[in-house]
C-alpha positions as CSV (number, residue, x, y, z in Angstrom):
1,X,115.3,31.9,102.3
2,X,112.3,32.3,100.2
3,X,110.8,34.8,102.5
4,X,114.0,36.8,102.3
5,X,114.0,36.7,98.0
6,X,110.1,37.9,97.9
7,X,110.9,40.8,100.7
8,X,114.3,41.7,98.3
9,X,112.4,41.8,95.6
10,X,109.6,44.0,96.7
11,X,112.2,46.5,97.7
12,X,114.2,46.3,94.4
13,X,110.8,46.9,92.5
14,X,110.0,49.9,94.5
15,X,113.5,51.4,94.2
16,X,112.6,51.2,90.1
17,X,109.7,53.1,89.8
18,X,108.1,55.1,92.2
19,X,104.3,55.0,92.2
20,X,101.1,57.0,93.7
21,X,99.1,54.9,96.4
22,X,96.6,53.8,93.5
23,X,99.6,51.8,92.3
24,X,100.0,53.9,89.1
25,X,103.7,55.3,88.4
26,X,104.5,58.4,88.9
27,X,105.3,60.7,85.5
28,X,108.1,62.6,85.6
29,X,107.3,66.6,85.1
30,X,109.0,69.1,82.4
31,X,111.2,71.3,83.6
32,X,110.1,74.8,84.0
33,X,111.1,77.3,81.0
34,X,113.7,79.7,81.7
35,X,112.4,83.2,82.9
36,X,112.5,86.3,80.1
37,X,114.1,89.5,81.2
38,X,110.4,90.8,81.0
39,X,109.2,88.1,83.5
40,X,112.3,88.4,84.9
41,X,112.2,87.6,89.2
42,X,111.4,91.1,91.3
43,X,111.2,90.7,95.8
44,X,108.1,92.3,96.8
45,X,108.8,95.6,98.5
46,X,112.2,96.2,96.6
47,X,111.2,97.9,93.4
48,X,108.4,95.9,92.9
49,X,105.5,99.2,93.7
50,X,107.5,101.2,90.9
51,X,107.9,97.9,88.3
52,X,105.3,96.0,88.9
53,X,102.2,98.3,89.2
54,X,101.5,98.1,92.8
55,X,100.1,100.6,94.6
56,X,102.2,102.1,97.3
57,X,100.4,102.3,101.0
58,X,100.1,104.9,103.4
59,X,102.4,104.2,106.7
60,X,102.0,106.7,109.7
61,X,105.4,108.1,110.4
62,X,105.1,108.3,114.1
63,X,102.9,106.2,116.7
64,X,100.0,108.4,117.9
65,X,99.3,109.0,121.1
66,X,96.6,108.2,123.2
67,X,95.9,111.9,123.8
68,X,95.8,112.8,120.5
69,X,93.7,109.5,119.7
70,X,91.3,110.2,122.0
71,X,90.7,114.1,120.9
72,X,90.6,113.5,117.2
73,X,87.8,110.8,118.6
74,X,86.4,112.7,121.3
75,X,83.8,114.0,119.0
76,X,82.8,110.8,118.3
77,X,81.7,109.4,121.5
78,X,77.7,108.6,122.0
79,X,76.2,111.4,123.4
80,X,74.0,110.8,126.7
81,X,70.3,111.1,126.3
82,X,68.2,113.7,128.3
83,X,66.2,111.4,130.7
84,X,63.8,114.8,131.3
85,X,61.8,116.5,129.3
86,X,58.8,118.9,129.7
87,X,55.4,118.3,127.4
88,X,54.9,121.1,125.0
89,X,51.7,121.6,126.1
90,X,51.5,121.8,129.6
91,X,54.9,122.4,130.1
92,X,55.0,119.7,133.2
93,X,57.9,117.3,133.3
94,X,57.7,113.6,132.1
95,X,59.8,110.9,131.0
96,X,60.3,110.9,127.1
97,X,58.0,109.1,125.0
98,X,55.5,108.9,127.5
99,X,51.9,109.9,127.8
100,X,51.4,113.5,129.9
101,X,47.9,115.3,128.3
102,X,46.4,114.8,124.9
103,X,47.6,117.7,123.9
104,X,45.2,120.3,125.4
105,X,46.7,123.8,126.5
106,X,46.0,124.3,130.2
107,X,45.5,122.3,133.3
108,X,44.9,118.0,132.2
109,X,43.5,117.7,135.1
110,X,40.9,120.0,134.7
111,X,37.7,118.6,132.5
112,X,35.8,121.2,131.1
113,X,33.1,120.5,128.1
């Protein structure tokens, strides 16, 4: 019966008083003052852009279409890269950025002093 009076009166005592883990009670909080007709409670998207300052946002009016997607970006696309060229001085054809003559005019095979 003892057992059953300690177990009651753990339950009564937490009933009371409700406390945090660290075993401190729990304050009670102020209720929140009432809202001004300045402050007063505006739904985002209803009013709120013209009353509250918010910029509006730009919304497409129709989907667009791949076509049209891919012309306004056709310009856009990476270009391919000539995999030819000729040397400006000899005029033969070599890969670019690689080494054809030193830059004599004429034949670079031909090794006249």
């Amino acid at each position: 019966m003892a057992a059953a009076a300690g177990w009651l009166r753990r339950a009564a005592a937490a009933a009371a008083a409700p406390r945090l883990p660290s075993g401190l009670p729990i304050l009670p909080t102020p209720p929140p003052a009432p809202l001004t007709e300045a402050q007063s409670f505006v739904l985002p998207g209803i009013g709120a852009a013209v009353a509250g300052g918010m910029e509006l946002m730009a919304v497409p009016k129709k989907k667009v279409s791949k076509y049209k997607k891919g012309l306004r970006n056709g310009p856009k696309a990476l270009k391919p890269v000539p995999v030819i060229v000729r040397c400006r001085c000899c005029g033969r054809v070599k890969l670019p950025h690689f080494y054809c003559c030193s830059g004599e005019k004429g034949n670079p095979g031909d090794s006249s002093s």
